[in-house]
N, C-alpha and C positions, 0 to 999 in steps of 0.2 A: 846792625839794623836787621831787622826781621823780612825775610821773602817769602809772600803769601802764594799759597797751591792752594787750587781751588778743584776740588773731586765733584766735576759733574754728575758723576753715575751714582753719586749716594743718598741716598735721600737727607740729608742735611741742607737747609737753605744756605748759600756762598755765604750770604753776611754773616750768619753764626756760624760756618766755618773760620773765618776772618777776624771772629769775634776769641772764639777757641783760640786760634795760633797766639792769638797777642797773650792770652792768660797764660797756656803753656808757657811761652816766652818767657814771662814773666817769675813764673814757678819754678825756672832753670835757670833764671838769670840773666838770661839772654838780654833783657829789657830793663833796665834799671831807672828810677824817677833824675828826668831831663832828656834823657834818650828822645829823639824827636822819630815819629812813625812815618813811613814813606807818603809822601805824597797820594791823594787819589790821582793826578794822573800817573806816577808811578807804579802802585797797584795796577788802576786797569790796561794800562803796558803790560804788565806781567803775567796778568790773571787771566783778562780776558772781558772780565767781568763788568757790570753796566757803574761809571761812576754813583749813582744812587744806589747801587750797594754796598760799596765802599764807603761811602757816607751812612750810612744806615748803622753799617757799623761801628765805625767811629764813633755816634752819637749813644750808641749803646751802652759805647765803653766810657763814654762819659758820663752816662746817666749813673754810672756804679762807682765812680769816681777816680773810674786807673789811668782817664787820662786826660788831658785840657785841650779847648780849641785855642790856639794865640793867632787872633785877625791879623792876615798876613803872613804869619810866621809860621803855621803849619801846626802838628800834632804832638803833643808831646806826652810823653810818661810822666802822672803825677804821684802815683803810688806804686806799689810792689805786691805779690803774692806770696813771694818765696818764705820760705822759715828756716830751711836748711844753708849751712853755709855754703858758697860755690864751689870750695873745696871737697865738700863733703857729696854736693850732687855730683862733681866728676866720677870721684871716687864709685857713686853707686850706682853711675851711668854704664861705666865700665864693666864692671859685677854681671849687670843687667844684659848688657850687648854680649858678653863672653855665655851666658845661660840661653839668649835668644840661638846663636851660632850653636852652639851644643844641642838645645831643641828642634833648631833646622835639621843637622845633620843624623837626629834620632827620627825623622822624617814628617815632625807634624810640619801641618802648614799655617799661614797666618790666623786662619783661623782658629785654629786648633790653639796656638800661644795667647789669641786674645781671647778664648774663652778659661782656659790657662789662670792668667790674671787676672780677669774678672773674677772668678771662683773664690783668690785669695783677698783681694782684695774686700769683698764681700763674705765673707770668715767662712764659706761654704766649707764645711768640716766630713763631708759626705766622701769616704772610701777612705779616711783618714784615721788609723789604731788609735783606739785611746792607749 
């Protein structure tokens, strides 16, 4: 089951945070179709957060089809995101965490790794030898 954190200080509205965590989830496996999503009062136990945002987002996630309301019976996972196999996301989760640790200790900071991988991911090829 997935445990929603909610970053006040960002300018991301909570429910599209909440909306985010369930797709990452999703993208990593974490979440697979049947999985049922915590409760809203679960969530707002944990978050903080006002149950109509938690609803909010729910319905969001419904509207794109990743998950179903069942009356009475709570939230569930109706689809997936992922493409890669689970074995294969460990694998390159690991990779990833050992490059983050190595880029800490060369002393950038968070910021410094998330513009990092923004660059790559966006084929920004600027101070790169042909």
């Amino acid at each position: 089951m997935v445990e929603f954190r909610v970053d006040r200080s960002g300018g991301l509205p909570a429910y599209l945070q909440l909306v985010q965590q369930v797709r990452e989830a999703l993208r990593l496996g974490w979440l697979a179709p049947g999985d049922r999503l915590p409760t809203v009062r679960e969530v707002v136990a944990a978050s903080g957060v006002n149950p109509n945002t938690v609803l909010k987002a729910y319905r969001e996630l419904e509207l794109v089809g990743l998950v179903e309301a069942r009356q009475g019976s709570g939230t569930y996972v109706k689809a997936t995101l992922g493409t890669a196999s689970p074995e294969l996301m460990v694998e390159l989760r690991a990779q990833l965490e050992k490059w983050v640790h190595g880029a800490r200790q060369a002393g950038l900071e968070d910021e410094d790794i998330h513009a990092l991988l923004g660059a790559v991911l966006a084929g920004d090829m600027k101070g790169k030898e042909s």
